[in-house]
VOTOR-926458 format. One record per residue: x, y, z of N, C-alpha, C in turn; residue in three letters. Coordinates in pm, whole numbers, padded with zeros to 5 digits, always signed. Layout:
# residues N
XYZXYZXYZALA
...
END
This chain:
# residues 269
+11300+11112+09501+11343+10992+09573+11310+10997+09722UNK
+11303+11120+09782+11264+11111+09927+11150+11229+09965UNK
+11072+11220+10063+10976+11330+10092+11045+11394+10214UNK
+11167+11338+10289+11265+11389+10383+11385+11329+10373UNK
+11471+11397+10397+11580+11319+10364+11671+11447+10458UNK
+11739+11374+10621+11772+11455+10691+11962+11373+10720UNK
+12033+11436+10689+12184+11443+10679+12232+11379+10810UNK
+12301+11311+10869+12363+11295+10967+12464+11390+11036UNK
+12529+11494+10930+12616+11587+11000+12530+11709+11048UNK
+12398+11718+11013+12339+11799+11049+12241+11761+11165UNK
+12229+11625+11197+12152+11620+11267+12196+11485+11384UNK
+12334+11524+11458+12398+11510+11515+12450+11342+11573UNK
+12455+11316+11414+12503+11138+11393+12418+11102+11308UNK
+12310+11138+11318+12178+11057+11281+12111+11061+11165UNK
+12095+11004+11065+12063+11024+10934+11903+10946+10952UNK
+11828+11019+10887+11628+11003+10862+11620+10989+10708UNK
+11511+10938+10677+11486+10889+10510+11334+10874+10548UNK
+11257+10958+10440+11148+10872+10385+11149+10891+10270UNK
+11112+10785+10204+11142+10753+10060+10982+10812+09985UNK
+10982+10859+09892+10853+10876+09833+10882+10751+09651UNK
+10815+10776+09577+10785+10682+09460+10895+10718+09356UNK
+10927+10809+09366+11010+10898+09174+11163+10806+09197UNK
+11214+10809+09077+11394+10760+09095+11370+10654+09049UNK
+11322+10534+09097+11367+10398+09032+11304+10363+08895UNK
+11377+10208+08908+11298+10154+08779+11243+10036+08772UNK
+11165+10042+08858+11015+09932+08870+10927+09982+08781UNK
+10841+09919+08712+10735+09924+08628+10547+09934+08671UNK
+10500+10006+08543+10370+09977+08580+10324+10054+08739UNK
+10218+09989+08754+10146+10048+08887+10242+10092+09029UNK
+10375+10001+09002+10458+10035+09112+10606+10086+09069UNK
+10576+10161+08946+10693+10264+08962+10682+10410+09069UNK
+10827+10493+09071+10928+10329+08980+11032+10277+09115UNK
+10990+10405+09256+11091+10391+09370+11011+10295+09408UNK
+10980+10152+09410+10897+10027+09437+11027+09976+09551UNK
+10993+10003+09754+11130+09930+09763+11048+09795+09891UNK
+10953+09770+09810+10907+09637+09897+10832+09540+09753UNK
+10723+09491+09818+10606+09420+09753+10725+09273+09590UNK
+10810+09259+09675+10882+09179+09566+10766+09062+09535UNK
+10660+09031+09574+10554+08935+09496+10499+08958+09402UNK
+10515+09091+09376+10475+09136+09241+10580+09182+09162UNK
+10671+09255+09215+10779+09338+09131+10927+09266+09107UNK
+10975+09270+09044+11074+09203+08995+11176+09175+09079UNK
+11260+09092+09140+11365+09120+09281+11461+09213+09225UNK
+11508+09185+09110+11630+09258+09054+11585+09412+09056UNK
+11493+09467+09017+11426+09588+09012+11401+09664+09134UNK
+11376+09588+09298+11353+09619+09410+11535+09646+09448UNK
+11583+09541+09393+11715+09535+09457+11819+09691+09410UNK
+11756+09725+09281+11791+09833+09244+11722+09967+09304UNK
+11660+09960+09316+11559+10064+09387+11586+10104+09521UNK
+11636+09992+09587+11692+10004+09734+11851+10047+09702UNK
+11942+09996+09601+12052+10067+09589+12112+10196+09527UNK
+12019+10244+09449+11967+10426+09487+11922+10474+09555UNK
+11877+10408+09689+11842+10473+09815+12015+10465+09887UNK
+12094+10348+09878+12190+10342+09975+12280+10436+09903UNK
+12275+10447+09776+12428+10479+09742+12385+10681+09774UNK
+12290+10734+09784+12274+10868+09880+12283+10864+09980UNK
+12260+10745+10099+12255+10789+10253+12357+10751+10270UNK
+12438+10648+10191+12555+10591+10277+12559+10465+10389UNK
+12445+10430+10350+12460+10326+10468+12437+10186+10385UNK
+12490+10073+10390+12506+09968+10353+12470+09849+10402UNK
+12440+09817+10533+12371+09755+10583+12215+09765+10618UNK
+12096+09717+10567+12007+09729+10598+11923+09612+10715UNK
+11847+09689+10768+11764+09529+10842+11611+09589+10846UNK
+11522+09476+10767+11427+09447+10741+11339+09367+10809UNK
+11202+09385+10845+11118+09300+10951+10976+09226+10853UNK
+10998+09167+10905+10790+09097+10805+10695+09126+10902UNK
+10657+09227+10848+10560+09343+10912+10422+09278+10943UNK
+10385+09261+11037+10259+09167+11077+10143+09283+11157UNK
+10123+09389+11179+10073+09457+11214+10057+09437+11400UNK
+10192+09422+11482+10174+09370+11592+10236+09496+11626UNK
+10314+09438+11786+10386+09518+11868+10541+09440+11926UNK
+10554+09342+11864+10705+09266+11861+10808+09370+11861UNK
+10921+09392+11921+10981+09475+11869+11185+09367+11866UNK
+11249+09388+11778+11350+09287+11738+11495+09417+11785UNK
+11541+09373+11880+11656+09393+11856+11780+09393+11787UNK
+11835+09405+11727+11962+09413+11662+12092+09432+11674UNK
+12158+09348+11675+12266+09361+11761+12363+09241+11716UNK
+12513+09257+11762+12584+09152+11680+12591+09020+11642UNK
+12492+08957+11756+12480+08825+11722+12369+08783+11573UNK
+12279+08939+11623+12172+08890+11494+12232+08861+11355UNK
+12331+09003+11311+12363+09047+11202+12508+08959+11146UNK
+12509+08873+11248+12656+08752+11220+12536+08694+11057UNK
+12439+08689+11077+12413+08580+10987+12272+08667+10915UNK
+12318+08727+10871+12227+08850+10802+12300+08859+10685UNK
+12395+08920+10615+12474+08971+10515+12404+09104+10446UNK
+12436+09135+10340+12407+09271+10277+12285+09257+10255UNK
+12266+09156+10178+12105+09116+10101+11993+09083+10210UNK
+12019+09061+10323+11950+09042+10434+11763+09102+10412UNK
+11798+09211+10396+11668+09271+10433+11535+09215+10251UNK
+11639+09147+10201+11507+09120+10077+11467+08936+10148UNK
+11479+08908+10251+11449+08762+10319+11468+08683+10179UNK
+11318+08608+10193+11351+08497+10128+11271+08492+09973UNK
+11252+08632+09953+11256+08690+09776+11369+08667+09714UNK
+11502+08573+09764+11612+08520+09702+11627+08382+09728UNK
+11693+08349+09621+11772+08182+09661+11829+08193+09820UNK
+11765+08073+09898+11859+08076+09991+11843+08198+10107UNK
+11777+08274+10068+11749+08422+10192+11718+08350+10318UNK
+11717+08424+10341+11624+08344+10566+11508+08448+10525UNK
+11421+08365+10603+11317+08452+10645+11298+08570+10746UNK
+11238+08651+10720+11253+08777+10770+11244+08769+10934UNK
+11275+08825+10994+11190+08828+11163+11085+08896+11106UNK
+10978+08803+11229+10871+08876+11219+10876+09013+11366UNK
+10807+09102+11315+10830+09227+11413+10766+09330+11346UNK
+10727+09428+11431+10702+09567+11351+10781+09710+11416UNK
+10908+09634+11467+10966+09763+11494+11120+09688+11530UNK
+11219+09765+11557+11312+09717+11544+11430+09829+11650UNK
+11519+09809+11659+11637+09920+11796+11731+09814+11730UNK
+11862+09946+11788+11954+09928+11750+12030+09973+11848UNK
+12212+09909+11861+12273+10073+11944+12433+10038+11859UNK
+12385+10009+11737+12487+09982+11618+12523+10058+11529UNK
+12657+10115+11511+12653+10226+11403+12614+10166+11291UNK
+12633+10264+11141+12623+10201+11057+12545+10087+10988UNK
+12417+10077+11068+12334+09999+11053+12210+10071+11001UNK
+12133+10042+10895+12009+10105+10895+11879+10016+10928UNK
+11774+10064+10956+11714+10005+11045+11599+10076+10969UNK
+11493+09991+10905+11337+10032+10791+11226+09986+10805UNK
+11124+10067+10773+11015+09987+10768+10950+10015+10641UNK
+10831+09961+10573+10827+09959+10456+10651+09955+10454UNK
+10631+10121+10409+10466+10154+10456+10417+10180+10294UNK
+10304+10173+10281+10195+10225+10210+10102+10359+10276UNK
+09998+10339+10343+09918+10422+10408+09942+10436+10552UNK
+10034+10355+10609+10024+10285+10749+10125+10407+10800UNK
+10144+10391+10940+10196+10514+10984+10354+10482+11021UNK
+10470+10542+10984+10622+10496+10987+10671+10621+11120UNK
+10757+10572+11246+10782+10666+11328+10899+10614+11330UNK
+11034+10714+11341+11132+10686+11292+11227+10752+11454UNK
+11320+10659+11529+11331+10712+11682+11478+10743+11679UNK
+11556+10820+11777+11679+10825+11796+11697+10892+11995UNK
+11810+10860+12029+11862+10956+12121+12001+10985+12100UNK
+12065+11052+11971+12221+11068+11985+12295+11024+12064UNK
+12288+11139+12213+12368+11172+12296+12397+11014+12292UNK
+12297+10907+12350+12351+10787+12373+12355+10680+12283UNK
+12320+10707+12146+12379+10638+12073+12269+10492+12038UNK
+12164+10535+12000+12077+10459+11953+11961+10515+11909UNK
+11889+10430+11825+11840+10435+11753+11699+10301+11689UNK
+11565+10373+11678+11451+10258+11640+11353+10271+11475UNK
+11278+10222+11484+11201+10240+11348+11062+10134+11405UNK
+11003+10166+11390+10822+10135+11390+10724+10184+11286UNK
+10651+10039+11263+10586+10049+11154+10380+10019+11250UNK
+10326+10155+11247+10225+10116+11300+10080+10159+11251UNK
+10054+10024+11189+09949+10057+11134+09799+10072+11239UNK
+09663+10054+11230+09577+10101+11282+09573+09997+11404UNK
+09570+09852+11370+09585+09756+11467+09759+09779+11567UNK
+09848+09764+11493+09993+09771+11586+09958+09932+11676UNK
+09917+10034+11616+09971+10162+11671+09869+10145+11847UNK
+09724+10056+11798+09637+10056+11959+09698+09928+12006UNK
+09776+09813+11962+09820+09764+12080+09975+09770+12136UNK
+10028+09878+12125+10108+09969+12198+10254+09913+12095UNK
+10247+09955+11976+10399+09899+11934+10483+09998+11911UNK
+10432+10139+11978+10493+10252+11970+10581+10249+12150UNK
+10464+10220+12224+10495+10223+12333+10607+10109+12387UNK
+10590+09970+12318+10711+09919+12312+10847+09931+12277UNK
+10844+10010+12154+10965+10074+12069+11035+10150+12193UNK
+10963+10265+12268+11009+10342+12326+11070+10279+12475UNK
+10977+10184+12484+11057+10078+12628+11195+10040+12613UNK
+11233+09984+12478+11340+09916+12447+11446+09948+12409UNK
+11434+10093+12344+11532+10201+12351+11584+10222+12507UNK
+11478+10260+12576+11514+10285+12725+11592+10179+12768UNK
+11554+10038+12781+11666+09921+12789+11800+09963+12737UNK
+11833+10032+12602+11943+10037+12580+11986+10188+12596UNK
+11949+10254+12739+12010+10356+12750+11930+10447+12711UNK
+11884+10461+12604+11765+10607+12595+11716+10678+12664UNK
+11746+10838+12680+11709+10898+12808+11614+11010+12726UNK
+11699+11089+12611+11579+11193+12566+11585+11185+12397UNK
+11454+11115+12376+11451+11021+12249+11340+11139+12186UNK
+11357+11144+12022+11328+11231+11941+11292+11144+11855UNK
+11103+11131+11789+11089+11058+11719+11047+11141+11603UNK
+11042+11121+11471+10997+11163+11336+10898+11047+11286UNK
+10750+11146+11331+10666+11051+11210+10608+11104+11067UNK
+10594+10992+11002+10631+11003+10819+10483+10964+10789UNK
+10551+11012+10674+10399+10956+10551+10299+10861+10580UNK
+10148+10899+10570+10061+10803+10651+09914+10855+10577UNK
+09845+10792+10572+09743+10840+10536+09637+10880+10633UNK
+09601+11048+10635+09549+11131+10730+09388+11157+10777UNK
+09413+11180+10869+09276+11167+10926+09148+11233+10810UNK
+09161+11298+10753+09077+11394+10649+09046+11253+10529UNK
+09120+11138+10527+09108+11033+10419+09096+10902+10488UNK
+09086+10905+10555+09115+10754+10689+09000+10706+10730UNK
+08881+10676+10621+08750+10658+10640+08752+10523+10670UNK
+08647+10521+10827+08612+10381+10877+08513+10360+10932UNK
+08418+10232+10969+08322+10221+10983+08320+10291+11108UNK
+08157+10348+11161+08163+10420+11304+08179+10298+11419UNK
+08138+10176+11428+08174+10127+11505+08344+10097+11535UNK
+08380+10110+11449+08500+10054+11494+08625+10166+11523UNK
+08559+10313+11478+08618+10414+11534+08534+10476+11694UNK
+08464+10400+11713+08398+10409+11885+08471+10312+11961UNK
+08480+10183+11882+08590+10069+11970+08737+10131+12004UNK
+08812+10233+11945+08935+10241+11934+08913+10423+12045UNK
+08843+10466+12013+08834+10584+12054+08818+10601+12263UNK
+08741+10495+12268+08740+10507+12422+08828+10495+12450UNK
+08941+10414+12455+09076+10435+12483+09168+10554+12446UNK
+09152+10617+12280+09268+10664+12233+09164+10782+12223UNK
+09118+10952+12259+09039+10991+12218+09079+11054+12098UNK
+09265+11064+12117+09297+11188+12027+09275+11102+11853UNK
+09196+10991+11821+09217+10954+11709+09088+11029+11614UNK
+09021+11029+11724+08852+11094+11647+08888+11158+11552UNK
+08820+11170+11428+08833+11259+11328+08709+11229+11233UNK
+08731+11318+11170+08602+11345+11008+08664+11375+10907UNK
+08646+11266+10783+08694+11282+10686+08676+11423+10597UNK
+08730+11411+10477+08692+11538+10425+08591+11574+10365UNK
+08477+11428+10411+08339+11421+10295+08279+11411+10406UNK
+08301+11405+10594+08208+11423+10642+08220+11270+10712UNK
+08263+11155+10691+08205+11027+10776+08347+11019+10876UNK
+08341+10934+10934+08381+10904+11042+08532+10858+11007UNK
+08626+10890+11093+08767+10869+11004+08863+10850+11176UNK
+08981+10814+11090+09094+10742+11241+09203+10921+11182UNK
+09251+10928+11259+09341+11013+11240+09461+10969+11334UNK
+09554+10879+11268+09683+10802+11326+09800+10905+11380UNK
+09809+10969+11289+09918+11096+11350+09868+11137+11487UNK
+09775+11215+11480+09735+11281+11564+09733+11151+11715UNK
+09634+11023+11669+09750+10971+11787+09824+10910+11846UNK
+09943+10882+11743+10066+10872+11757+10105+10959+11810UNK
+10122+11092+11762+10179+11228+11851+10161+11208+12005UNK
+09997+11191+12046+09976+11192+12145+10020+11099+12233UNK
+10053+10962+12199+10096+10836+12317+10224+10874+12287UNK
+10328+10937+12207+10461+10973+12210+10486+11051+12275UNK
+10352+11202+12330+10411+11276+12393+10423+11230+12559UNK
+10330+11125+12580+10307+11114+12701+10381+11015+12758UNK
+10475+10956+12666+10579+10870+12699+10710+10975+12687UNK
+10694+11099+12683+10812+11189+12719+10890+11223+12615UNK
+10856+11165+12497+10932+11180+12342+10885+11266+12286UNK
+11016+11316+12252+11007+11462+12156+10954+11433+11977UNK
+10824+11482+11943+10787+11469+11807+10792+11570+11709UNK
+10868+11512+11603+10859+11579+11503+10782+11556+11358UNK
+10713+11624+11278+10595+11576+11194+10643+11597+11061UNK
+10653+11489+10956+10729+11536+10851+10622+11415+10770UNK
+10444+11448+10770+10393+11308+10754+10304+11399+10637UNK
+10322+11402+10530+10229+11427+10382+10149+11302+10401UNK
+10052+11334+10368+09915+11209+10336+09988+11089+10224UNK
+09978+10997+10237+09984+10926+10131+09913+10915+10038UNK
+09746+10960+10086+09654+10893+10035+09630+11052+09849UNK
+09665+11170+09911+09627+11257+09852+09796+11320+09764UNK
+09916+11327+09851+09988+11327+09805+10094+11218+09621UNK
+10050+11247+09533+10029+11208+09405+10186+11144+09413UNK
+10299+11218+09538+10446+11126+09502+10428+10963+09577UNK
+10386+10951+09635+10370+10848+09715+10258+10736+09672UNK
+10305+10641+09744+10276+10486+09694+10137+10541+09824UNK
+09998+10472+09767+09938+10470+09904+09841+10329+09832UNK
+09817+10249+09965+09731+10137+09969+09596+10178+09897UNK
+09522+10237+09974+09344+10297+09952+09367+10333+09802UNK
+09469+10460+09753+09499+10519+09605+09552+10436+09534UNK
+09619+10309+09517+09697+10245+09409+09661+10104+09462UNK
+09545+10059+09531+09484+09907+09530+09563+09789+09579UNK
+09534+09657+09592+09669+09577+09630+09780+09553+09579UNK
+09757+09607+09466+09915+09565+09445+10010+09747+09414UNK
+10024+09831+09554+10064+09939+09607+10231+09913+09571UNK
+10302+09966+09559+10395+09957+09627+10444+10028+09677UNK
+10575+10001+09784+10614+10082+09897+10718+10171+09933UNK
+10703+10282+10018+10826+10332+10039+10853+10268+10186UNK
+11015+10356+10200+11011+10303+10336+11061+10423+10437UNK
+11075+10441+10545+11136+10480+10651+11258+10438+10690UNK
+11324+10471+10700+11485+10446+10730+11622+10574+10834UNK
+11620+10500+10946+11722+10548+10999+11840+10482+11033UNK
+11958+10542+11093+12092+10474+11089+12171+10609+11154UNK
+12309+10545+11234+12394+10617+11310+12504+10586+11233UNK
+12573+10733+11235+12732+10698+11181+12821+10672+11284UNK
+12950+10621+11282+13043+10553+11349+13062+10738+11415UNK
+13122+10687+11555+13187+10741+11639+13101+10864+11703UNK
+12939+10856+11738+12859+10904+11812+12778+10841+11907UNK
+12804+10882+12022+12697+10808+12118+12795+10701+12151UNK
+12729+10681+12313+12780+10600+12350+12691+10472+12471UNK
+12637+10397+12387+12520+10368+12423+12556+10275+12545UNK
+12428+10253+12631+12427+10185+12763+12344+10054+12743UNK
+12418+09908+12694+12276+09848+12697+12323+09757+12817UNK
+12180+09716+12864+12104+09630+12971+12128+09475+12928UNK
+12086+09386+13053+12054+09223+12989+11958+09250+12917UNK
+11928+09109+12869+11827+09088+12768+11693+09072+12801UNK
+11735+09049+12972+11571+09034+13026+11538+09186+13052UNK
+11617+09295+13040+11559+09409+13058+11591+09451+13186UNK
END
């Protein structure tokens, strides 16, 4: 059910999730831990799939973004979640749902809230600062990660107090499999060098971890690497390995009640 799965009493409020494929009961190409892609998979079946994820971490509130491959990042906070409810994060894959925010990353400085993103191959970085009591999630794929939706994530935490923020990035598909045309790993590279890479057959490849790590370290955040390939790793849902109709795990963090004590700012920052 998870490729990490890090405790909150051990890791000082703060509970981490990445979900890998095994446990549920979705069918076919997207069994069976299927906890996105409801255009193909059954809602009732997703809805189950996500509630063997909650009923281990404990957390009951989820919030969900419609992942557009940008750098939006959505706050969360009490006014949002007045009109959210439990089912919130499946939008409008129900009677009556709202539509999702669009965003690819999301902060919090809310206990008890979990806060996901929902990847295939794409790269999931999962943020916290205890001491003060918040907490992010970013979903950045090859387009979001170069126009800075990492670097936003980490701005907006800082808005709410974030002083020494510890990010975990997850499951992604790795530079050794991340084959792309050479032009368009020369377009991305003058800027980012640490992405260069060579696949494992030799052509020209993005290697996202590597830099993610790097614009995280230089924004002063502490990284930690808990990222199996998607593409080669056989538990995991990956885009390139299981075609369009993939389905997904997700990334998921959340604070328990009575840690941190967060500082937030206006809204203009």
């Amino acid at each position: 059910m998870f490729s990490t799965l890090i405790d909150p009493g051990a890791n000082r409020g703060v509970g981490v999730a990445f979900t890998d494929r095994h446990g549920g009961v979705s069918r076919g190409g997207l069994a069976s831990l299927n906890l996105g892609r409801t255009d193909v998979d059954d809602v009732d079946a997703v809805r189950a799939n996500m509630t063997k994820v909650t009923d281990v971490v404990g957390v009951a509130r989820l919030v969900a973004m419609h992942q557009v491959h940008g750098n939006q990042v959505l706050r969360v906070d009490q006014e949002f979640l007045a009109n959210w409810g439990t089912q919130g994060w499946l939008g409008s894959a129900v009677p009556s749902g709202r539509r999702l925010p669009i965003a690819d990353a999301a902060v919090t400085a809310l206990p008890e809230v979990g806060l996901m993103v929902r990847i295939a191959d794409c790269l999931p970085v999962l943020f916290t600062d205890p001491e003060v009591g918040v907490i992010g999630a970013a979903h950045a794929g090859r387009v979001g990660l170069f126009s800075g939706v990492l670097t936003a994530t980490v701005a907006e935490l800082r808005r709410l107090g974030a002083r020494q923020i510890t990010a975990w990035i997850g499951p992604h598909i790795c530079g050794d499999c991340y084959e792309v045309p050479a032009e368009k790993l020369a377009e991305v590279a003058k800027e980012h060098p640490s992405v260069l890479s060579r696949t494992s057959w030799g052509t020209p490849g993005l290697d996202l971890g590597a830099a993610a790590h790097s614009q995280l370290r230089d924004l002063g955040v502490q990284v930690r690497r808990v990222d199996p390939c998607t593409l080669t790793d056989e538990s995991l849902f990956s885009h390139r390995g299981d075609g369009a109709g993939a389905g997904r795990q997700i990334g998921l963090i959340w604070r328990v009640s009575g840690r941190g004590t967060p500082v937030v700012d206006s809204p203009s920052g």
